[in-house]
C-alpha positions in Angstrom: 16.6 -16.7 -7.1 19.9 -15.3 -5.0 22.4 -13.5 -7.4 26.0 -12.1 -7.0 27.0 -8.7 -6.7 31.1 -7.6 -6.6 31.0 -3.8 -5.5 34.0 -1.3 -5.4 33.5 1.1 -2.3 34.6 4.6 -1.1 34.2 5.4 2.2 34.4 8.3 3.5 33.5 10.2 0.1 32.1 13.7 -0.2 31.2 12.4 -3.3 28.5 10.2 -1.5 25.6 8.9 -1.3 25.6 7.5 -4.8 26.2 4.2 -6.9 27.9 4.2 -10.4 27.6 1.8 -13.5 30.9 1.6 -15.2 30.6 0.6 -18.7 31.6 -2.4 -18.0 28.6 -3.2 -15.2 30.9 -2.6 -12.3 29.3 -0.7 -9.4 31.1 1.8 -7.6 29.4 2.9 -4.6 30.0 5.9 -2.7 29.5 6.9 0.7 30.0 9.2 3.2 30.8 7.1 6.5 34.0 6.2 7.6 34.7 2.8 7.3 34.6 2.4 11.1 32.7 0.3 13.1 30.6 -1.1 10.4 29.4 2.5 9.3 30.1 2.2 5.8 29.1 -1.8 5.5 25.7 -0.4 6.6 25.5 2.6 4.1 26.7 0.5 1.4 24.4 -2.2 1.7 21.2 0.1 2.3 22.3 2.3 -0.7 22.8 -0.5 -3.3 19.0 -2.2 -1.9 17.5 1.3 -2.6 19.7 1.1 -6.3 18.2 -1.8 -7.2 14.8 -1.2 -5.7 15.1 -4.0 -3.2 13.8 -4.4 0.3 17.0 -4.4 2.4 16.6 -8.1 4.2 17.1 -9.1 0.5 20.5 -8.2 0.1 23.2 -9.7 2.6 26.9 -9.1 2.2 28.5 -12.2 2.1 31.8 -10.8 1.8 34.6 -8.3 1.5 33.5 -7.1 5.2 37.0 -5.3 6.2 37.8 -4.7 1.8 36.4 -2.0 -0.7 35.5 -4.9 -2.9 32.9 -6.6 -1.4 30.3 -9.3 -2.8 26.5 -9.2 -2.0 23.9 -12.2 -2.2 20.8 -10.8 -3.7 17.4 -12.4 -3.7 15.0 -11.6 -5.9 
């Protein structure tokens, strides 16, 4: 089964590493690399596999590579 996942990023956040649930479901992910390079695509992607206690290889951004709102395909 592959679900959808819309993230809001922040780059380059002291705040980071760490994902928030709004209270409406939305995750906000925070992390620490710049959004150079790939960096924070990376960080992103391995933080919200460890937040939903995937593997990584089963979550693939699909898009929102160069936007803070990116979408995930997640298979379960």
């Amino acid at each position: 089964m592959n679900d959808s996942v819309v993230v809001n990023v922040k780059p380059g956040s002291r705040k980071g590493p760490l994902v928030e649930v709004g209270p409406d479901g939305e995750l906000t992910i925070y992390v620490r690399e710049p959004a150079i390079d790939g960096k924070a695509n990376d960080a992103v992607t391995r933080l919200l596999a460890a937040h939903l206690q995937l593997p990584r290889s089963q979550v693939e951004l699909v898009s929102g590579t160069t936007s803070r709102f990116k979408r995930f395909r997640v298979s379960r």
